[in-house]
N, C-alpha and C positions, 0 to 999 in steps of 0.2 A: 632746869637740870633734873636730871634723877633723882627722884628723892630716898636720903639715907637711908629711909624706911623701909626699902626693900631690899630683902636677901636673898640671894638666888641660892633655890635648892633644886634644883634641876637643871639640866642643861640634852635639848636637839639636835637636830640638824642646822635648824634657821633660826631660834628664834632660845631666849633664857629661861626660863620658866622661877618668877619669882612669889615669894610668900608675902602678903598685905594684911595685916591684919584690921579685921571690920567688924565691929563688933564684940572685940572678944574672941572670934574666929578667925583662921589662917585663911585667907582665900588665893587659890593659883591665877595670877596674873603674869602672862606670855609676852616679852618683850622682843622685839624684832635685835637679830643682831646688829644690822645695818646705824641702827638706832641708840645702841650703846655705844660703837664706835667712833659715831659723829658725835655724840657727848663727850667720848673721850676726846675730841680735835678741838671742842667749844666750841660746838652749833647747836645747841637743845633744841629742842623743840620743830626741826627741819622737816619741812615735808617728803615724805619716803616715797620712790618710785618702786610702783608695781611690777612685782613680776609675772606673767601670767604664763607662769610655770605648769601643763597639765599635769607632769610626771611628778610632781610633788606630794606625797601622802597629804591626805587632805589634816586641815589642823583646828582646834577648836577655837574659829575666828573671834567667837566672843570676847574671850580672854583678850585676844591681838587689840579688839576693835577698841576692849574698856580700857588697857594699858595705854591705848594712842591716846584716846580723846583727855584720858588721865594727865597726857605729860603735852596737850595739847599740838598735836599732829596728826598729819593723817595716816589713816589702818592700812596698814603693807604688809606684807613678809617676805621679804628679798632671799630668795631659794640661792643659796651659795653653800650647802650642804655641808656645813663646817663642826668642829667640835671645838668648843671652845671652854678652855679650863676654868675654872672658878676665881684662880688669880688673876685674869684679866681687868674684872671689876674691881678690887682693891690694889692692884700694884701697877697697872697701865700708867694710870696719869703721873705718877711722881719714874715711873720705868724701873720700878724697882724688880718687876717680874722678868722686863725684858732684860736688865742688867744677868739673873742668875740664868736664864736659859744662854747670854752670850758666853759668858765664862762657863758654860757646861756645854756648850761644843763648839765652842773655840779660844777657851782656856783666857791666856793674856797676850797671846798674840795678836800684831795688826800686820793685814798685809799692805806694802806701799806697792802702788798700782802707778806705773808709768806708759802714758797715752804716746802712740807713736802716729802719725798722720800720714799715710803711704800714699792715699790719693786723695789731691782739696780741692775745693773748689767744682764748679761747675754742673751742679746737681739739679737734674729735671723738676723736683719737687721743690712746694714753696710752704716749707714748717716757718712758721712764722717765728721761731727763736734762734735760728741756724744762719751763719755769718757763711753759711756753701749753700745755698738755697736761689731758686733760682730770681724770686725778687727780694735778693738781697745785694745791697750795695756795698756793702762791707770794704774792706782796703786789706784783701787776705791774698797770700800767696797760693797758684793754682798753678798745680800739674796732673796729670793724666797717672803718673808712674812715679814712685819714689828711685831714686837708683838703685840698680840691683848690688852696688859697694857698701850701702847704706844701710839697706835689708841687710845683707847679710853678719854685717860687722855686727852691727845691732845682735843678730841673731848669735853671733861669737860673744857675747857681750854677755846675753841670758844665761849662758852655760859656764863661762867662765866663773861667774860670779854663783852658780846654783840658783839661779830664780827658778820662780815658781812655774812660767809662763811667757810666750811671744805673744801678743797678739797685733795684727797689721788691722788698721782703719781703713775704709776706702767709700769714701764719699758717693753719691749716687745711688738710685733705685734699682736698676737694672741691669746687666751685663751680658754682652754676646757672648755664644760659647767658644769664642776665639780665645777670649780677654779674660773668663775661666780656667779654659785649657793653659793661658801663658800664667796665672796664677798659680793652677797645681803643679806647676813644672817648680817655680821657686819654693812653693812647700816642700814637694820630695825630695831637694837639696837640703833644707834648713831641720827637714826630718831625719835626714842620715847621722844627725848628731842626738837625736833623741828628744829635740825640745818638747814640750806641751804649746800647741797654739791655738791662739784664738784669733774668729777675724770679724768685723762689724764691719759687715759688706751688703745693704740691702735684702732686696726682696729677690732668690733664686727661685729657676725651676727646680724641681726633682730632680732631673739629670742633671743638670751643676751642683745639685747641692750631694749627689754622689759621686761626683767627680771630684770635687774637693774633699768628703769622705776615704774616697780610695786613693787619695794624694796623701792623707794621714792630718787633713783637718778634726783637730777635736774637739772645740768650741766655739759657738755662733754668738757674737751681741746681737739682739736684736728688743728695741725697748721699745715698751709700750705709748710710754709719755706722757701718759694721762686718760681719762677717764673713757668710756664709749662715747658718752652722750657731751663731752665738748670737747672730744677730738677733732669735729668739723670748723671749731671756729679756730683750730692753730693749723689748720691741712683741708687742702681738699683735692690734690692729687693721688689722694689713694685714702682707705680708710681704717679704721680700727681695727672692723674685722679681718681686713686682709692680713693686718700686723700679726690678730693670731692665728688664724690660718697658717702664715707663715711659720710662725714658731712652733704648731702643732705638727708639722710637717717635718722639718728640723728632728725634734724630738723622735718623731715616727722612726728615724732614720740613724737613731743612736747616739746624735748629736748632742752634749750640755749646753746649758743654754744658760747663756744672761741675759736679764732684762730687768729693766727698773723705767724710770719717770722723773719730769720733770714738776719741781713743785715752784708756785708763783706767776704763773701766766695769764692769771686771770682765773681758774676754775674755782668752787665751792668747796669748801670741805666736807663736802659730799663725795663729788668728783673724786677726792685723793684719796676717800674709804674705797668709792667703786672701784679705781684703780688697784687699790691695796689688795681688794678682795680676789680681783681678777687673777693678780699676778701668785694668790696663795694656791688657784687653779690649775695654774701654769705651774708649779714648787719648781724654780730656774733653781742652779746651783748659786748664781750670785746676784745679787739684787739693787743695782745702782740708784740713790737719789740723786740726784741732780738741785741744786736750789737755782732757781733765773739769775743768772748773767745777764742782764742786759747789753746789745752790743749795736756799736752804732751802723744803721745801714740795715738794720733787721724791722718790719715789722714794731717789734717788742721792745725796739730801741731807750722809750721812754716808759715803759711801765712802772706801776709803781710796785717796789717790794718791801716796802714800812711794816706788813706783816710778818715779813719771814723772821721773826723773832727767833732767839735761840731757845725759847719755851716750845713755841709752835713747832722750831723744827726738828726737835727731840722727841715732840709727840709721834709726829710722822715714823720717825726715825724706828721709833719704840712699838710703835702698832706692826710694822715691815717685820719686825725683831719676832713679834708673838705670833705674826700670820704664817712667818715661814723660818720656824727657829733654828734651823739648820744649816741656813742660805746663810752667805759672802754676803751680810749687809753692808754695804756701801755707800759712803759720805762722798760726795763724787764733786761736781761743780758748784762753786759757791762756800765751800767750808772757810778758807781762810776769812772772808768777805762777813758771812752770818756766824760763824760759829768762834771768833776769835776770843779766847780769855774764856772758849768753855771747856779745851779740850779732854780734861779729863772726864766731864759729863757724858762729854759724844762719844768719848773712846770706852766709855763703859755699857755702850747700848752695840756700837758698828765696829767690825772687825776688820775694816779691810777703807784706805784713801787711796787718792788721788796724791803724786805731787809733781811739780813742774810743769804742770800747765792740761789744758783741757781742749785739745786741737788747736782752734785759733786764740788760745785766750793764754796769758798766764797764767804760774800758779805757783807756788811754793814749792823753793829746790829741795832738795834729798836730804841735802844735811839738816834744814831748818826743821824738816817735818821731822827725820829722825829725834832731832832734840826735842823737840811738842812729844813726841810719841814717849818717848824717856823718863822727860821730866812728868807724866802726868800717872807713870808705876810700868806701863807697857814694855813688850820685848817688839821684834818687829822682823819681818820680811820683806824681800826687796820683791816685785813681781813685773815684770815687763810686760805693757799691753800697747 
């Protein structure tokens, strides 16, 4: 672990810059941030990957190299050009820091986030935790098209009631610009009422993802999932990069963006800093975790999740909160399941759940959350996605 002993009085781009005293004397000793993070998750002492970042002001490795060997790891400096407050290191791990920046911009509201499934099933790619995947066996309902009675009531439903948000799901990687074009035609409908929509629809070209632009789409999901570097072992029909590629593209284009991750697949908590770090790159408007579901038919059917403790997943929770304190953090799949009998903890870090279910899965209906949300001090919004 870190030892007490040091107090950071300075702070980089990359790395903390703390005071040791040796001798009698204060000496500066430069911690990678990468490196306090993963102590904040409980991995001490992890070996850090290199970044062989050229554009990096060069930095005085010594300090890096004695701090490493100090806390027994090895000398990195992970370039993610970050500023990082000084409360991070005294109020992260109990989340008392991510508690005051949630209530300072986003007060005591939560929003309730309801998943709609417009297209299941039948998906080219094979994520190993996805019940629409294509080597998955799963026992899930599958169509091409939700009905357009369906969409739209739904979408009378969003306004009637004042939500926040529509947003339509649709399974798959790819889409012709036919299947596009028959998509923007239901937006421009469902827009002549004024909704806000969001839609988690794969990987677009430019010209689709402006055609749904000028159809009066305002929001994309499009999530990360997990780290660069074990993205390969849950996907290998497409890769990381592309993921942000895509979303940098999105954004290019005026688009907001969600995106978050999935935690318990098997990664390091390494993997869920590197992801963390990524997505504060990206600053999306809302930022989904995910805890594994295990679902049978998948890949990841039997993995084990004995980790996902409600300590552990508050830390997550709380690092998302400090990395991008402005973002819709989001308690997304898995809350009722890991986080039950914590809610006021959770609800004091994330601003924004899931309820009645998570595409193929179930989940806790409206009323039950409403009352969690109630009973634990909160006010709450209803938000249709």
């Amino acid at each position: 672990m870190l030892p007490h002993r040091l107090h950071p009085v300075a702070h980089c781009v990359d790395v903390v810059v703390f005071g040791v005293r040796v001798g009698g004397n204060q000496v500066p000793v430069l911690v990678p941030l990468e490196l306090i993070f993963a102590e904040l998750l409980g991995c001490p002492g992890a070996p850090l990957r290199v970044n062989h970042d050229r554009r990096q002001p060069p930095q005085p490795l010594h300090g890096v190299f004695h701090a490493a060997r100090r806390l027994g790891c090895s000398p990195a400096i992970e370039a993610k050009r970050l500023i990082v407050p000084y409360a991070l290191w005294f109020g992260a791990v109990r989340g008392e820091h991510a508690e005051k920046l949630r209530r300072k911009y986003k007060g005591d509201n939560v929003g309730i986030h309801i998943l709609t499934n417009a297209r299941s099933g039948n998906c080219s790619q094979d994520c190993a935790y996805c019940a629409q995947s294509c080597r998955s066996s799963a026992d899930i309902e599958k169509y091409k098209w939700v009905s357009d009675e369906k969409l739209y009531r739904d979408n009378d439903f969003v306004n009637k009631n004042h939500l926040a948000r529509h947003c339509i799901g649709l399974s798959g990687m790819k889409f012709t610009d036919a299947e596009i074009e028959e998509l923007a035609t239901k937006i421009r409908k469902m827009k002549e009422t004024g909704t806000h929509l969001c839609c988690s629809i794969g990987f677009l070209t430019e010209k689709q993802a402006r055609i749904l632009k000028e159809a009066g789409l305002d929001r994309i999901n499009h999530n990360l999932n997990s780290s660069r570097a074990f993205y390969p072992n849950i996907c290998s029909t497409h890769t990381f990069d592309q993921r942000v590629a895509n979303i940098k593209m999105l954004q290019g284009l005026g688009y907001e963006i969600c995106s978050g991750g999935i935690i318990g697949m098997g990664e390091s908590k390494e993997d869920v800093v590197d992801m963390l770090l990524e997505l504060r790159e990206i600053n999306p408007e809302a930022i989904p975790i995910n805890f594994l579901l295990p679902i049978e038919g998948t890949p990841l059917a039997h993995k084990d999740t004995s980790g996902l403790t409600p300590e552990y997943g508050l830390k997550v929770l709380a690092l998302a909160r400090l990395l991008v304190p402005q973002a819709d953090i989001r308690c997304a799949a898995g809350r009722e399941v890991y986080f039950k009998g914590e809610e006021k903890r959770l609800l004091s870090v994330v601003n924004s759940i899931f309820a009645s279910g998570y595409l193929t899965e179930d989940g806790q209906g409206i009323e039950d959350t409403i009352k969690v949300i109630e009973d634990a001090g909160f006010t709450y919004e209803i938000e249709s996605a």
